[in-house]
N, C-alpha and C positions, 0 to 999 in steps of 0.2 A: 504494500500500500504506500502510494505518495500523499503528502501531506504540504500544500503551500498555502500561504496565508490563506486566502480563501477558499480554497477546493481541496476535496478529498478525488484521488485516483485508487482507483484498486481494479481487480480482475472481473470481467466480467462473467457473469454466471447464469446459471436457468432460470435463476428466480428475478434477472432482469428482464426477462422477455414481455414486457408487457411497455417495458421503458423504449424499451429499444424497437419494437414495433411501432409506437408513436413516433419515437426519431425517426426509421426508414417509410413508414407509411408517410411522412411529408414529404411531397413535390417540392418543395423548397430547399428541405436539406438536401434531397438527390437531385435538384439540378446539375452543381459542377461535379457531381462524381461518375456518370457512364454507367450509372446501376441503375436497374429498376427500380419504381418503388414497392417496395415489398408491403404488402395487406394481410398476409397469413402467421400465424403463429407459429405454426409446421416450418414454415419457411426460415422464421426469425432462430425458432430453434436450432434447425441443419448451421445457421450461421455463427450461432453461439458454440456450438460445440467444435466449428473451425476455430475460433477461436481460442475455447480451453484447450485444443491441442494443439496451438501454437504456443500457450504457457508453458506446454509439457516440452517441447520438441525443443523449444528456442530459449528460454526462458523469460520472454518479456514476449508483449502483446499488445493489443488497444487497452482500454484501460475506462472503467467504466466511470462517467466525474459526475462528481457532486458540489454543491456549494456547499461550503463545511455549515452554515450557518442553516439550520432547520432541513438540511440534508435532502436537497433538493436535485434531483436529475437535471442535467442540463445537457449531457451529449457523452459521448467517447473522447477519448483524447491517448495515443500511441506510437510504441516499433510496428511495423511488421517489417520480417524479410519477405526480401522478393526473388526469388529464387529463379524467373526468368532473367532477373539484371544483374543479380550476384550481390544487391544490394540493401539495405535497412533504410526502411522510409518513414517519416515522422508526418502521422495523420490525423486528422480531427473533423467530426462534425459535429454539431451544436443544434440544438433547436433555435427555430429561431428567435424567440421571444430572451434568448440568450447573446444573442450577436450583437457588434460594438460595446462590448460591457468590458475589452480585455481580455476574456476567458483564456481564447485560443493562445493568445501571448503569455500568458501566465502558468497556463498546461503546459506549453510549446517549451518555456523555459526548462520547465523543472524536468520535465521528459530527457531533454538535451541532456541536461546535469545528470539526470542518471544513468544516462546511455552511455555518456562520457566517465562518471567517476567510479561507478556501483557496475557497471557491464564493461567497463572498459575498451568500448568500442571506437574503433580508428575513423570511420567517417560515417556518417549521416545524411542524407538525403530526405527530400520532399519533392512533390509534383504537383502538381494545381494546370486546372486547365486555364489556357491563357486567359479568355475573359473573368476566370475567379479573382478579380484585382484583388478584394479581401486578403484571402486565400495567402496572394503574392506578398501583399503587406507586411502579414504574420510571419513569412520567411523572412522578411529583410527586417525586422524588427529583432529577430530572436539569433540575429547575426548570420545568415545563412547567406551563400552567394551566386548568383545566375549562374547554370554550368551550362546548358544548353536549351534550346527548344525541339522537341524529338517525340514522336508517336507513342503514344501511351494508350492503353484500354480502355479508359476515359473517353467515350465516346467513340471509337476511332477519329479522333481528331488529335494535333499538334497539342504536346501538355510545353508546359515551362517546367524545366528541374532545377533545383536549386540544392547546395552540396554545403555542409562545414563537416569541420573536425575540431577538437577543444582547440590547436595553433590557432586556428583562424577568428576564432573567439575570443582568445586570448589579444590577438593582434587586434585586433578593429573595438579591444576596450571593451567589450561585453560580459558584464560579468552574471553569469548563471545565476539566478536565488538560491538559497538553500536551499532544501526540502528537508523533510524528513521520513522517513522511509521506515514505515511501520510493518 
């Protein structure tokens, strides 16, 4: 479990499917991501249990978030690997009645910090489709840097990838929040 000032991150699990079915069953939150939106609960589940078996297989995942404050669902926030790219991709979606509040920044952070300190992982990645300005923002906010623009699943349409590693954090003065890791 991550712990930063405001939001709780932990694993997500079977007894969120009813959270996470409002998240995907929104047209809004699946606009920039090239998924359907999901309305089943069959469905949500097959998706959750990809999920606990990326906690097992990898040891890090999406990650279920909360506002620590009355402990309120507001979206995912995560690793995955990506095993067509060879790559670890830092991902979030939020409902929306959660969005321009920070969240994404504030997950984005502490995710980083533990990718980087607690998994000791050497680079990180993110992808957004191009018109996801948001999206885009939250990378360059959380010190991340344009690597290319290149085809991604997301629609089949051109994504923007965006790459760090803790150097490049370090350089550009970024400094991770703590967390705490429960």
């Amino acid at each position: 479990m991550i712990e930063t000032e405001r939001l709780l991150l932990r694993e997500i699990t079977l007894d969120d499917k009813e959270n996470m079915l409002r998240l995907y069953s929104n047209p809004d939150v699946q606009k920039y991501t090239g998924e359907p939106v999901i309305e089943s609960i069959e469905e949500i589940e097959k998706a959750i249990l990809i999920r606990i078996n990326n906690y097992e297989k990898y040891g890090y995942g999406r990650w279920a978030t909360f506002l620590k404050n009355g402990m309120q669902f507001v979206g995912w926030a995560g690793l995955a690997y990506l095993p067509e790219f060879d790559e670890i991709d830092l991902g979030y979606r939020f409902l929306p009645e959660f969005w321009g509040l920070g969240i994404a920044t504030e997950a984005s952070h502490a995710i980083l910090t533990y990718g980087f300190d607690k998994l000791e992982l050497r680079k990180i990645i993110a992808i957004a489709m191009k018109e996801n300005k948001s999206s885009i923002r939250v990378m360059e906010k959380v010190g991340m840097e344009f690597d290319k623009i290149a085809p991604y699943e997301l629609g089949n349409e051109d994504a923007v990838w965006y790459w760090c590693d803790q150097k490049l954090i370090t350089k550009k003065g970024i400094r991770t929040p703590t967390f705490r890791n429960i």
